[in-house]
Residue frames relative to the residue before (quaternion, step in Angstrom):
aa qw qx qy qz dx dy dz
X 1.0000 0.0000 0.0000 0.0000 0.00 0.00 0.00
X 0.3110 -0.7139 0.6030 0.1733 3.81 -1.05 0.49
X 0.8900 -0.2477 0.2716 0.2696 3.32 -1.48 0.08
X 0.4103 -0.7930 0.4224 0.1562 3.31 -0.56 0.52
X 0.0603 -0.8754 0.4354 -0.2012 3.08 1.21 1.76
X 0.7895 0.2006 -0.1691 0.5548 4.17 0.81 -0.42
X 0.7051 -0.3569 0.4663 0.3976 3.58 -1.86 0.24
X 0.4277 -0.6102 0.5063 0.4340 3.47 -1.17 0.64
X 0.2335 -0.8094 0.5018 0.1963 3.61 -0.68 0.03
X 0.2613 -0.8709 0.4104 0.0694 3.80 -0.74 1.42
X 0.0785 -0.7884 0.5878 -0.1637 3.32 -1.19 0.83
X 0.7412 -0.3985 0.2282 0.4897 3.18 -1.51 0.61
X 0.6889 0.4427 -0.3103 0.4829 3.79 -0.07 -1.55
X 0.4126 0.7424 -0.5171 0.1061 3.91 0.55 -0.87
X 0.8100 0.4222 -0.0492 0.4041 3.26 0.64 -1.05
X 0.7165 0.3019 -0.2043 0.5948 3.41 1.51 0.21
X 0.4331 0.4677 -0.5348 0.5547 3.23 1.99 0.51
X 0.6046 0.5590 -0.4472 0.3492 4.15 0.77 -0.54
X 0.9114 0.3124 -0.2003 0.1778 3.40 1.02 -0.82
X 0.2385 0.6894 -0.4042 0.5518 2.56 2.22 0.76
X 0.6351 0.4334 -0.4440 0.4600 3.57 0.63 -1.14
X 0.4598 0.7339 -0.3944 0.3074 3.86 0.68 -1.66
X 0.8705 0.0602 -0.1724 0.4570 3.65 0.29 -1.45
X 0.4864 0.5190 -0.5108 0.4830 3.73 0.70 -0.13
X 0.8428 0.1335 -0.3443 0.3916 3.83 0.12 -0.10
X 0.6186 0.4607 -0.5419 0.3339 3.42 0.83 0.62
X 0.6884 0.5063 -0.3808 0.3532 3.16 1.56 -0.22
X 0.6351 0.4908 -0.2026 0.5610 3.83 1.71 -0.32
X 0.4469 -0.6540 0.4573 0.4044 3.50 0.94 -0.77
X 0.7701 -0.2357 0.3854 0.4505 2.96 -1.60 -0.11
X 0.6229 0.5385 -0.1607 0.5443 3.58 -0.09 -2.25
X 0.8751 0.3486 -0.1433 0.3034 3.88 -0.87 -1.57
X 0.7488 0.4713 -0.2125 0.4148 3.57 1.62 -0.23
X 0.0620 0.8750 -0.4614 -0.1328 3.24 -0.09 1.36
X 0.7594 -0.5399 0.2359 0.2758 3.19 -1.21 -0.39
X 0.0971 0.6539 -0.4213 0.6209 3.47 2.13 0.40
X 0.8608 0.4011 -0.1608 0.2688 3.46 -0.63 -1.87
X 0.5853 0.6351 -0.1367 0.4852 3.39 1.35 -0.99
X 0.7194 0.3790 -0.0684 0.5780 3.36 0.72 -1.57
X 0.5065 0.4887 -0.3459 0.6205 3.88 1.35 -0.24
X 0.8190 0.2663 -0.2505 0.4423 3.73 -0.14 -1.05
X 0.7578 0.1450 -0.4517 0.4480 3.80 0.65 0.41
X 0.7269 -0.4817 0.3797 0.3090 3.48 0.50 1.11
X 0.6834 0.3974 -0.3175 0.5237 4.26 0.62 0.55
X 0.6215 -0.5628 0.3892 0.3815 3.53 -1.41 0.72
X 0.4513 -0.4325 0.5027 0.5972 3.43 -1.27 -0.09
X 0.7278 0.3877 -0.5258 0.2087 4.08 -0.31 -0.12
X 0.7076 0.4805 -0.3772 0.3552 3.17 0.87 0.00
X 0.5788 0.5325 -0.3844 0.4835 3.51 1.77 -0.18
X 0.4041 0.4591 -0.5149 0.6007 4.20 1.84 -0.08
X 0.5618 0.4916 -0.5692 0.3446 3.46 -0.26 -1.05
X 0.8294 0.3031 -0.2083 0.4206 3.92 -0.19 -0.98
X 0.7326 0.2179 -0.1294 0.6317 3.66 0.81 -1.00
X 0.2020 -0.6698 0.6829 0.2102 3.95 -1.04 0.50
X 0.8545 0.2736 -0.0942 0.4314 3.39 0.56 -0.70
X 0.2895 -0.7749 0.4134 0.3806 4.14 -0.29 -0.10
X 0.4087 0.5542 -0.5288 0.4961 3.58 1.38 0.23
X 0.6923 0.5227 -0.3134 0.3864 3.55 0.42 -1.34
X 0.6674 0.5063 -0.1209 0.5326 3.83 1.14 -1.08
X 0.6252 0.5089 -0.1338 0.5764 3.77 2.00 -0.02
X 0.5816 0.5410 -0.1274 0.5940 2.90 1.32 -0.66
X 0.6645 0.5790 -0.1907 0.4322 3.33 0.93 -1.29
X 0.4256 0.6135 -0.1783 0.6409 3.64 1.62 -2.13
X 0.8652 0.0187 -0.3369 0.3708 3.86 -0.42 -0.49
X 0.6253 0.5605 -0.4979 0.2167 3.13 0.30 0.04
X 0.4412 0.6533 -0.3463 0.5086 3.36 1.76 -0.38
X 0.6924 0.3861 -0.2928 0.5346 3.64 0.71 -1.78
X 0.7120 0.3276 -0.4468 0.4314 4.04 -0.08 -0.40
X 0.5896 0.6718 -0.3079 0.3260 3.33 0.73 -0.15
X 0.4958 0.6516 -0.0594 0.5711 2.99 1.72 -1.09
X 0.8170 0.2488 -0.1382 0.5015 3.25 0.16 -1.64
X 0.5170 0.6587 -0.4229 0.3463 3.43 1.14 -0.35
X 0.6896 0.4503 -0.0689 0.5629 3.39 0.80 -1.50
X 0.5306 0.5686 -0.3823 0.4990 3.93 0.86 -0.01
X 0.8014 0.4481 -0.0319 0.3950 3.12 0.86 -1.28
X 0.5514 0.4687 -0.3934 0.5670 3.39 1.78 -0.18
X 0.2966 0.8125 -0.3335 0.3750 3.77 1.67 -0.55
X 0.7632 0.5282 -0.0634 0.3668 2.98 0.33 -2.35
X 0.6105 0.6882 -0.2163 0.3269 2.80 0.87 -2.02
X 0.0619 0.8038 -0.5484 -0.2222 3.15 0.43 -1.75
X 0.3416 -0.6815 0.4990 0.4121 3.61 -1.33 -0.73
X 0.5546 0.5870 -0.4120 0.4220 3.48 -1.28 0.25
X 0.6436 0.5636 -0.3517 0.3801 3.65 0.99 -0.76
X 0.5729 -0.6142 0.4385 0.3196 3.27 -1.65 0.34
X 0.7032 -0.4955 0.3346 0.3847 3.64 -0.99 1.03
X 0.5885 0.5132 -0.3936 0.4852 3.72 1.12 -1.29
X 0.8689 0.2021 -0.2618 0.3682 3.21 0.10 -0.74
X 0.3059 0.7061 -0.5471 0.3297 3.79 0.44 0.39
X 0.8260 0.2950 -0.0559 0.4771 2.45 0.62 -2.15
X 0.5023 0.5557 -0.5217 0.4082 3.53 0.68 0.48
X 0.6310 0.6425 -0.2153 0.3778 3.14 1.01 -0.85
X 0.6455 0.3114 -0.1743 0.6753 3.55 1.12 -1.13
X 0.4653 0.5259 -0.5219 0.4843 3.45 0.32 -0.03
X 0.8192 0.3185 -0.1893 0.4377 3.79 -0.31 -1.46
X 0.5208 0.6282 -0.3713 0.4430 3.35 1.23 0.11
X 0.6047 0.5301 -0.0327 0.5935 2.96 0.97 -1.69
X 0.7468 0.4544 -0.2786 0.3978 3.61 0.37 0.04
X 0.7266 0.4910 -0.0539 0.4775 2.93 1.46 -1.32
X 0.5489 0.5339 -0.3949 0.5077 3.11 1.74 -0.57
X 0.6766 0.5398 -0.3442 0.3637 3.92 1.05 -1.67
X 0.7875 0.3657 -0.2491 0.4291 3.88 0.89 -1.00
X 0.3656 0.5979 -0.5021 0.5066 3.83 1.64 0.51
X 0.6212 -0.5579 0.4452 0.3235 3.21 -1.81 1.04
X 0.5352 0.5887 -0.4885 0.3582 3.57 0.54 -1.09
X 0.6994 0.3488 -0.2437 0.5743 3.86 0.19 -2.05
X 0.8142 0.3119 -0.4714 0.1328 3.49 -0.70 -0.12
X 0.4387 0.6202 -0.4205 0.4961 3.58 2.37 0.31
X 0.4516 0.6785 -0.4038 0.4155 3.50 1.58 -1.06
X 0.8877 0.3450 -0.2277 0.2030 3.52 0.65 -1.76
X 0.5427 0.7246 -0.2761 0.3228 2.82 2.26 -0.66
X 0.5892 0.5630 -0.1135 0.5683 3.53 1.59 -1.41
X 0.5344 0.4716 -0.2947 0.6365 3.55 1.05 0.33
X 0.6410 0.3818 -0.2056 0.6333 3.59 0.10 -1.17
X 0.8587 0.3789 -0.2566 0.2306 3.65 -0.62 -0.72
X 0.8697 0.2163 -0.0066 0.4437 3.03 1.74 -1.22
X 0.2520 0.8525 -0.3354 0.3119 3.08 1.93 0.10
X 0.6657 0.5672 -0.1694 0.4543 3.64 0.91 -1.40
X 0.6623 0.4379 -0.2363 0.5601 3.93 1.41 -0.39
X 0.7128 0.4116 0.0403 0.5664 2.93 1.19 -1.88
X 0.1181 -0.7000 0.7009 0.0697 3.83 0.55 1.14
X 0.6389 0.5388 -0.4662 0.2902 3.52 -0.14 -1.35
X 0.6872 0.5492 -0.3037 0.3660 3.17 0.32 -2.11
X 0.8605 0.2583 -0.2607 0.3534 3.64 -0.21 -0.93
X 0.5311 0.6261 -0.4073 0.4000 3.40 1.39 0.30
X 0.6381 0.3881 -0.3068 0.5900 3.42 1.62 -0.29
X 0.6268 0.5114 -0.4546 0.3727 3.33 0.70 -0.28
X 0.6172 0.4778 -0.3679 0.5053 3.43 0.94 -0.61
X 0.6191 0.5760 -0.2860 0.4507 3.88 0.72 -0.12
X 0.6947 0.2963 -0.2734 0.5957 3.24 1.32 -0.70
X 0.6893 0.5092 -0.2776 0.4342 3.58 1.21 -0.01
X 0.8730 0.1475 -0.0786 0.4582 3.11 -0.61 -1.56
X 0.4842 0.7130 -0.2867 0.4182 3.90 1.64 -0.53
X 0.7190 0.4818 -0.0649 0.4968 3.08 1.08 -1.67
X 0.6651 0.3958 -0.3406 0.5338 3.78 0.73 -0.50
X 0.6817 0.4993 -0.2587 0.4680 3.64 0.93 -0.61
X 0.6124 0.4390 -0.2530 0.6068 3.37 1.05 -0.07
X 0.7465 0.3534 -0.2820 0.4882 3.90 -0.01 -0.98
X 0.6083 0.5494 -0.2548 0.5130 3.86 1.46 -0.90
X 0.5635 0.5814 -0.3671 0.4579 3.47 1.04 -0.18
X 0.8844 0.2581 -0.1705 0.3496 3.13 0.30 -1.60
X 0.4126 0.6275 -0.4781 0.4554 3.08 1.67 0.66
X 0.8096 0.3174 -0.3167 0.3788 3.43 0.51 -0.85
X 0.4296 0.6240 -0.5671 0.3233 3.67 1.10 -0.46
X 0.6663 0.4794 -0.4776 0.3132 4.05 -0.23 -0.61
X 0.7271 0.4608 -0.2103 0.4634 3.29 1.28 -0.25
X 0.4944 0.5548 -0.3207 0.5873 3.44 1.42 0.04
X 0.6534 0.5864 -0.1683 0.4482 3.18 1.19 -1.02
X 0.7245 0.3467 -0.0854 0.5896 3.47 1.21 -1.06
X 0.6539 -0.5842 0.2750 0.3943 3.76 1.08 0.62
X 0.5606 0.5628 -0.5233 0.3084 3.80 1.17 -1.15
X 0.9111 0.1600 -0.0936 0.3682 3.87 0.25 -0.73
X 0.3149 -0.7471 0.5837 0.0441 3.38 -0.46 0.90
X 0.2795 0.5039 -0.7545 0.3140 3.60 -0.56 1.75
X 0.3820 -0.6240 0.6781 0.0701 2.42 -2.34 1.51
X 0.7084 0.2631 -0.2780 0.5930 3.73 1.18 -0.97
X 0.4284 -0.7000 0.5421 0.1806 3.86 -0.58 0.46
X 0.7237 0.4891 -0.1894 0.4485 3.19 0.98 -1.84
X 0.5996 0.5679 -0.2152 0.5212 3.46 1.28 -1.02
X 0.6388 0.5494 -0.3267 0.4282 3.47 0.50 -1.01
X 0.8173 0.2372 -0.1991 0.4859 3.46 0.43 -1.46
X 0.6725 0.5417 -0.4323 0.2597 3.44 0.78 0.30
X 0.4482 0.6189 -0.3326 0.5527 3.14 1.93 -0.15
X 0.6703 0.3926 -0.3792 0.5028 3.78 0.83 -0.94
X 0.8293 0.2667 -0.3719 0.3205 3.91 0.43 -0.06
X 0.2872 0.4730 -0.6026 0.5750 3.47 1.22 1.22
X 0.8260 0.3857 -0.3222 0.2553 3.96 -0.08 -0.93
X 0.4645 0.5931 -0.3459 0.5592 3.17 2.01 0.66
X 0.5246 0.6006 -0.3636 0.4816 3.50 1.33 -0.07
X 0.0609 -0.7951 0.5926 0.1137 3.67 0.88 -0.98
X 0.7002 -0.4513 0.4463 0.3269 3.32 -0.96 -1.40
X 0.4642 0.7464 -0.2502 0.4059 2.74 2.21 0.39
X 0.7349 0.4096 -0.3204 0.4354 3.15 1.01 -1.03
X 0.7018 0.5574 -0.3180 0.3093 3.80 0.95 -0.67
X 0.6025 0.3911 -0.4053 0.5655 3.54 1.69 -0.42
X 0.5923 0.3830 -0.5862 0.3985 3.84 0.64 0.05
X 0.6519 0.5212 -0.3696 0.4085 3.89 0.43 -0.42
X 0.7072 0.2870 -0.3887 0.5161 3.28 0.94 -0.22
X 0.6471 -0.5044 0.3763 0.4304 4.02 1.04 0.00
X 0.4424 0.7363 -0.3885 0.3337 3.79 1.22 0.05
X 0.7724 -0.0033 0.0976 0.6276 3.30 1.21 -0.79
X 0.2972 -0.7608 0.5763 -0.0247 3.53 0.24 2.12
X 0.7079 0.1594 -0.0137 0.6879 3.80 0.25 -1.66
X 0.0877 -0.5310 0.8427 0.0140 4.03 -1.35 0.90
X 0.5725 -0.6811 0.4559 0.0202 2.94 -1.23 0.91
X 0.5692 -0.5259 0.3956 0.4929 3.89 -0.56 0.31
X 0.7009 0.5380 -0.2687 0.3835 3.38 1.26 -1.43
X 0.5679 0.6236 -0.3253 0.4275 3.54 1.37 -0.64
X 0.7790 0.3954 -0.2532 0.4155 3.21 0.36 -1.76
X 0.5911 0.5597 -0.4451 0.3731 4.05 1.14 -0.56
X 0.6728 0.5248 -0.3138 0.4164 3.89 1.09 -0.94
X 0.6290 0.4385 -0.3506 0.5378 3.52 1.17 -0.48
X 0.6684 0.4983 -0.3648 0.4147 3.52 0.64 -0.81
X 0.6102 0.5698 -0.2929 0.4660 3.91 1.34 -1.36
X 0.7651 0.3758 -0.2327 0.4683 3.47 1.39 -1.08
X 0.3599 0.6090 -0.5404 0.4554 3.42 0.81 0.57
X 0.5793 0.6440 -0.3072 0.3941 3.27 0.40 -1.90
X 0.8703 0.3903 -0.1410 0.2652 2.30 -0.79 -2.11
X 0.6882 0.5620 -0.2598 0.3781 3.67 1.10 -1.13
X 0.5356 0.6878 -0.2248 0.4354 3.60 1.18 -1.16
X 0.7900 0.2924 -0.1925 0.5034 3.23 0.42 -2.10
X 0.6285 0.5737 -0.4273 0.3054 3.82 0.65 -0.02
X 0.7674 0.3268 -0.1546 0.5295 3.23 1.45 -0.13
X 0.6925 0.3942 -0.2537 0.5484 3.73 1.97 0.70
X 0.5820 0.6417 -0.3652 0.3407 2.80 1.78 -0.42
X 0.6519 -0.6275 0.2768 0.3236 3.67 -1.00 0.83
């Protein structure tokens, strides 16, 4: 496949070529998923799965933006309203962790990082289904609470991007470099407690 040079283009099968792709590359990766396999697991030729995707970065890209999309909008679900700030943000936190030290997000970050610089496009959507999307859905969670006095932000955009670096800790980069394959419950709670705990000490009202 080449570059991702055109709009993805939709169609009847459109939507059962994504979720064929969905489990053949969360279960093979990125790297281990080809396009034979793909066009096998949602049941269409390989011309009619090009016909929609030219490229499988472009047709990857696509897979997360659906899956962060998903988990995004699950998680405001969960969330609910009425709850206490501690626990929102405890909540999107352990989300937000689990998504960065899960195989899926750390191909998301790897296929980004590697290919962005060729693939302008690619990392412009990845960053849309990513860092775009948590800054946005993390907003309109906390504004009711800015609103109601418990927290006290002036930059929003700033605010919730700082809280989804301080969900990274030191976890996600030693799992990305191999340092820490399995992080422990005990791990992911101290990064997730130190998120928290850091944030509200510097938004709380």
């Amino acid at each position: 496949m080449s570059a991702p040079a055109v709009e993805i283009k939709k169609g009847r099968k459109f939507d059962q070529v994504l979720e064929g792709a969905r489990r053949v590359f969360m279960r093979d990766g990125f790297e281990g998923a080809s396009v034979d396999e793909i066009a096998r697991e949602a049941q269409v030729s390989k011309a009619t799965l090009y016909s929609y995707f030219p490229d499988k970065r472009l047709l990857f890209s696509e897979v997360a933006r659906v899956e962060c999309n998903r988990q995004a909008e699950e998680a405001l679900e969960v969330i609910g309203k009425g709850a206490s700030i501690e626990h929102v943000l405890h909540e999107a936190a352990t989300r937000i962790v689990s998504f960065f030290l899960s195989d899926f997000g750390q191909q998301v970050f790897r296929i980004c990082v590697s290919e962005s610089h060729r693939f302008p496009e690619l990392g412009r959507r990845f960053y849309a289904s990513g860092p775009d999307l948590v800054r946005e859905r993390l907003s309109k969670v906390l504004r009711p609470y800015v609103e109601a006095g418990i927290l006290k932000i002036d930059d929003m955009e700033l605010a919730a991007n700082q809280f989804g670096e301080l969900c990274k800790g030191d976890l996600f980069i030693r799992s990305l470099c191999g340092m820490c394959t399995e992080p422990s419950k005990k791990d992911i709670e101290r990064v997730v407690n130190g998120a928290v705990e850091m944030f509200l000490a510097r938004y709380r009202a």
